[in-house]
C-alpha positions as CSV (number, residue, x, y, z in Angstrom):
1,X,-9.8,13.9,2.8
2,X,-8.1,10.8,3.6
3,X,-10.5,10.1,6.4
4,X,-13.9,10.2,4.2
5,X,-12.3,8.9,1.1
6,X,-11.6,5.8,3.4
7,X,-15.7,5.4,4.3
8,X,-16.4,5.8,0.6
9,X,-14.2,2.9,-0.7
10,X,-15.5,0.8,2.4
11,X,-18.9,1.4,1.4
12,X,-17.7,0.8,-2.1
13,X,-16.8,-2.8,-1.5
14,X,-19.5,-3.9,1.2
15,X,-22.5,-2.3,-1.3
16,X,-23.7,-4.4,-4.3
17,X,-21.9,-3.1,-7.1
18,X,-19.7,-5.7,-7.1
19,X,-17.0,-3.4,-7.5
20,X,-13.7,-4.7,-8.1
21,X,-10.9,-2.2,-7.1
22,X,-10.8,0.6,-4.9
23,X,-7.9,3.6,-4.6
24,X,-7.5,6.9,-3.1
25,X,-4.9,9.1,-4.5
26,X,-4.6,12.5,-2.1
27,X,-5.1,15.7,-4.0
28,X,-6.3,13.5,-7.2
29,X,-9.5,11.6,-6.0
30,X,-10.2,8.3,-5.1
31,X,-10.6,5.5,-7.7
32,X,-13.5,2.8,-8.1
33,X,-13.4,0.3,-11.1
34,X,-15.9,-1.7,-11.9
35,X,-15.8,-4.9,-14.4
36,X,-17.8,-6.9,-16.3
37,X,-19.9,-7.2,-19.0
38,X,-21.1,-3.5,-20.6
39,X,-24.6,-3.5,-19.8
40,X,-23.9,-5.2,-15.7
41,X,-21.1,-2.1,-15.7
42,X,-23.4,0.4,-16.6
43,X,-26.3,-0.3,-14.2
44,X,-24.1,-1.0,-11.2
45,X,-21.9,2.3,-11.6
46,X,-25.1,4.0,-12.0
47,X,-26.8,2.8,-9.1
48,X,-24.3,3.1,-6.9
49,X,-23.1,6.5,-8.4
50,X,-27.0,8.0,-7.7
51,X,-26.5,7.3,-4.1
52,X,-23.4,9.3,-3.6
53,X,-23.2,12.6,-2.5
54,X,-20.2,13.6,-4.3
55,X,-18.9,15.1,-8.2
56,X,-18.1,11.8,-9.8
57,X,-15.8,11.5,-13.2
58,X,-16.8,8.6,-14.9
59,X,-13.7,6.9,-17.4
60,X,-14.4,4.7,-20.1
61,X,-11.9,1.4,-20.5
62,X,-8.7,3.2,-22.0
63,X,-8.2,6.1,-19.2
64,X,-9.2,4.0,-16.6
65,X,-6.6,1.1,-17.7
66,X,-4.1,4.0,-17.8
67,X,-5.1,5.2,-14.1
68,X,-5.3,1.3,-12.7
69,X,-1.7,0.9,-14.2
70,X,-0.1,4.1,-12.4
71,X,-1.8,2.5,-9.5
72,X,-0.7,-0.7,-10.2
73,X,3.0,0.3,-10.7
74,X,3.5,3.0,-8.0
75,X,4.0,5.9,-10.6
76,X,0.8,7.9,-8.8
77,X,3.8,10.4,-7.5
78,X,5.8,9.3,-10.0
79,X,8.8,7.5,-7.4
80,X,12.0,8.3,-8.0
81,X,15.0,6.0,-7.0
82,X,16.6,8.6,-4.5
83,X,13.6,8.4,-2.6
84,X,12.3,5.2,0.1
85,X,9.5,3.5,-1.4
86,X,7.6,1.6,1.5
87,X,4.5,-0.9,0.8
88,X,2.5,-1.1,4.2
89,X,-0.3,-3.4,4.8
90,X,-3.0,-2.6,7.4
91,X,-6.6,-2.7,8.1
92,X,-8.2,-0.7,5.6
93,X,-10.0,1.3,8.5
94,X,-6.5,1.8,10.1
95,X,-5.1,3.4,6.7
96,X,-5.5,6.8,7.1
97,X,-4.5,7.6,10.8
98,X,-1.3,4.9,9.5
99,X,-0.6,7.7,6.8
100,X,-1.4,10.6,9.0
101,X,0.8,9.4,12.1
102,X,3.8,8.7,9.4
103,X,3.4,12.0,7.2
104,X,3.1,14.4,11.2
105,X,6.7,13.2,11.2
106,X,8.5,13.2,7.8
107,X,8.2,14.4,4.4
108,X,5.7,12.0,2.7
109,X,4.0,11.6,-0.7
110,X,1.8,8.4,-0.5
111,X,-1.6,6.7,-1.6
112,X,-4.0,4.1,-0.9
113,X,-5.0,0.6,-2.7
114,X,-6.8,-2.4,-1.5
115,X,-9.4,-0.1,-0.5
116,X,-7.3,1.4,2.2
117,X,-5.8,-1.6,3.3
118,X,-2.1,-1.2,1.0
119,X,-0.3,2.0,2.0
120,X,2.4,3.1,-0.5
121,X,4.5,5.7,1.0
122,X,7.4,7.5,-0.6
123,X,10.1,9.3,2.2
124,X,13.3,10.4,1.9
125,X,15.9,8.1,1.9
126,X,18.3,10.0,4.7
127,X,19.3,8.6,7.7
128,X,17.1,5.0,7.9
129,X,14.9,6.0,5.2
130,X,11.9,6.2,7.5
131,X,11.8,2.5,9.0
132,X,11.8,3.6,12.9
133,X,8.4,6.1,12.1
134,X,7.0,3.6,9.7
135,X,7.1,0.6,11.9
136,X,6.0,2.4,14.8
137,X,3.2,3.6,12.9
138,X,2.0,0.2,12.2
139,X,0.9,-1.6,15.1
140,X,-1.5,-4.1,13.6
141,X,-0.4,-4.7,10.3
142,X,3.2,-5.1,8.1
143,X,5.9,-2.7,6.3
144,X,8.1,-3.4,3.9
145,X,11.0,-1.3,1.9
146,X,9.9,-2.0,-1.6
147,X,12.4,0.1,-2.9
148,X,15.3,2.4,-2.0
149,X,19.1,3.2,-2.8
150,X,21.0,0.1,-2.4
151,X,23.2,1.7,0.4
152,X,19.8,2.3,2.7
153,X,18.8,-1.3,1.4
154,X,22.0,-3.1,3.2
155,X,21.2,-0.8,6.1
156,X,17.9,-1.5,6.9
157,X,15.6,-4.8,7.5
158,X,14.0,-5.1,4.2
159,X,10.9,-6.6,6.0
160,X,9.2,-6.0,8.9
161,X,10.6,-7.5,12.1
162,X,9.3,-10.6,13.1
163,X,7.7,-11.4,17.0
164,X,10.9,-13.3,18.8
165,X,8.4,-16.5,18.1
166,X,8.3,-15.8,14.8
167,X,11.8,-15.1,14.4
168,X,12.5,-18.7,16.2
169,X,10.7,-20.4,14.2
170,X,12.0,-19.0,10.8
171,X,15.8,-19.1,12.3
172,X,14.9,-23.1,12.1
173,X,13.0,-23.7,8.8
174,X,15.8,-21.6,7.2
175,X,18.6,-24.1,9.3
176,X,16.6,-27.1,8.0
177,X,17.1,-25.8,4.5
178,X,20.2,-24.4,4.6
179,X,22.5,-25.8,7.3
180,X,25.6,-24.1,5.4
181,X,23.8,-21.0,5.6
182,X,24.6,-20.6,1.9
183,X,21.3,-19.2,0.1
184,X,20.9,-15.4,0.2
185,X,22.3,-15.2,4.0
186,X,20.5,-11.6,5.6
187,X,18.6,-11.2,2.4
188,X,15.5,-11.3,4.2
189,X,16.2,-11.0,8.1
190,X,20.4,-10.4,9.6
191,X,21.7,-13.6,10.8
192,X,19.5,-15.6,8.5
């Protein structure tokens, strides 16, 4: 489950084994890499590997570059462009009830990196492509649409909206350096 892969990848990067990536892909298994020299590799994945209480696959340099790169470059559920593709930071404890709370709600196909702590979520692009559920969903923490059809794209705030402080403040820094407002006006926020 999403809940217990979340405790395995935190114990993953607070134990010893100096282990230097962490995933969880639902329905496929969740992902720990470890680097280093051959012989370090070996006896960290071992130890830590003896104290878990689960089937472990082990995946020598070639499949687990090709795994790390699906990861890397969101083809895990192999995103298509009709589809919203949203990148969601939160506290990797927070990931999962993030994920649940969104998926309750709307179609979803989505995985975990950063140990829990980067969401990426695929929705369907209708209506606004999930943003109103998304950014409800995360209270402590940022969502961004990564990708999506450019109509939804002009439709909805790319990033996640800013506290009215926040939004003051960035109003004026983007004044300073653009009092013509000529450089990518409501590319990142509207009326900016």
């Amino acid at each position: 489950s999403d809940e217990a892969a979340m405790v395995v990848m935190s114990e993953a990067m607070q134990s010893q084994a100096e282990i230097s990536a962490a995933a969880h892909v639902p329905g496929q298994g969740t992902y720990l890499r470890f680097e280093g020299i051959a012989i370090s590799v070996a006896a960290r994945r071992d130890r830590f590997v003896s104290g878990l209480k689960l089937n472990c696959e082990l995946f020598n340099a070639e499949p687990s570059r090709a795994i790390w790169q699906r990861i890397r470059d969101c083809k895990v559920f192999d995103h298509d462009n009709g589809r919203a593709l949203w990148r969601i930071s939160v506290a990797p404890s927070e990931g999962a009830a993030v994920a649940k709370a969104i998926a309750e709600q709307q179609d979803a196909r989505y995985f975990f990196d950063w140990a829990g702590g980067l969401l990426w979520m695929s929705l369907a692009a209708r209506g606004d492509g999930g943003a109103a559920i998304v950014r409800s969903a995360v209270a402590q923490g940022h969502a961004s649409l990564y990708a999506a059809p450019k109509e939804l794209r002009e439709r909805v705030d790319v990033f996640h909206p800013q506290s009215p402080s926040v939004a003051a403040l960035t109003a004026r820094v983007k004044s300073a350096l653009d009092p013509q407002g000529k450089l990518n006006p409501g590319r990142m926020y509207k009326g900016v």
